[in-house]
N, C-alpha and C positions, 0 to 999 in steps of 0.2 A: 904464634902470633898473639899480643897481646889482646886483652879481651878488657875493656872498662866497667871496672865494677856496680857501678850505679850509670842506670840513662841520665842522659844531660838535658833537662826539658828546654821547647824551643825556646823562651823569651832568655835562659842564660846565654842559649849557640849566641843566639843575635848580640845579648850587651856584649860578649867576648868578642865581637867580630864588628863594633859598631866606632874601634877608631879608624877603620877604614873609611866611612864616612863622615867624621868630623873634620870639619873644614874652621877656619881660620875666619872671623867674622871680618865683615866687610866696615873700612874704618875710610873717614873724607875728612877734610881741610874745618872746621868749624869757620864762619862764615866772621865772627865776631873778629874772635881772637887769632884765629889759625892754626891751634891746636887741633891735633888729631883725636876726631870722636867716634863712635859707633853709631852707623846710622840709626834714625830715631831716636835718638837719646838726647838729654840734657846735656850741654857741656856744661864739667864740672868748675871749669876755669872760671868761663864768665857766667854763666847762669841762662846760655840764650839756646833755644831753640826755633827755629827757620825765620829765624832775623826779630824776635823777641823777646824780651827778658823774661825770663818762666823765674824764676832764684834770683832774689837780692844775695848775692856772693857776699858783697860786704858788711850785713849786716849783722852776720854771726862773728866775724873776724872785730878783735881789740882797735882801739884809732891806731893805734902804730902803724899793726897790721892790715887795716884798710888805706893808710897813704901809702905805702908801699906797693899795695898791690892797683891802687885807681895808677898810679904813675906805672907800673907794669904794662896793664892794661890799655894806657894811651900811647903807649912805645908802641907794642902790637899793632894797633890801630892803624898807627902816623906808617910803622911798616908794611902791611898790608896797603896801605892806601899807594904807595910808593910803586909797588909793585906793577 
């Protein structure tokens, strides 16, 4: 019978035996845009948390890049509201 050269102390048994317990985070509808977020977080898209703007999204984005994405983001909207 094999015999292991060195003890394994507890806290390594546990991290080797700890993807048994990770689970898959729990992600919902963002309320703005509709994108998929993790709860309590920021959404990255629009910048809203629980019907807020927490991040100006467009204010780091170039003007190109912020008409593009205000017209994205009112598509979203006009579609969620549809719904």
């Amino acid at each position: 019978m094999a015999v292991p050269k060195h003890r394994r102390p507890k806290f390594r048994q546990r991290n080797t035996r700890m993807h048994i317990y990770i689970k898959a985070g729990s992600t919902r509808a963002c309320g703005k845009c509709g994108k998929p977020v993790l709860s309590h977080t920021i959404c990255q898209n629009c910048g809203t948390y629980r019907g807020k703007e927490m991040i100006n999204v467009l204010a780091r984005l170039s003007k190109r890049d912020q008409k593009t994405k205000e017209k994205e983001l009112k598509n979203q909207e006009v579609s969620l509201e549809q719904k």
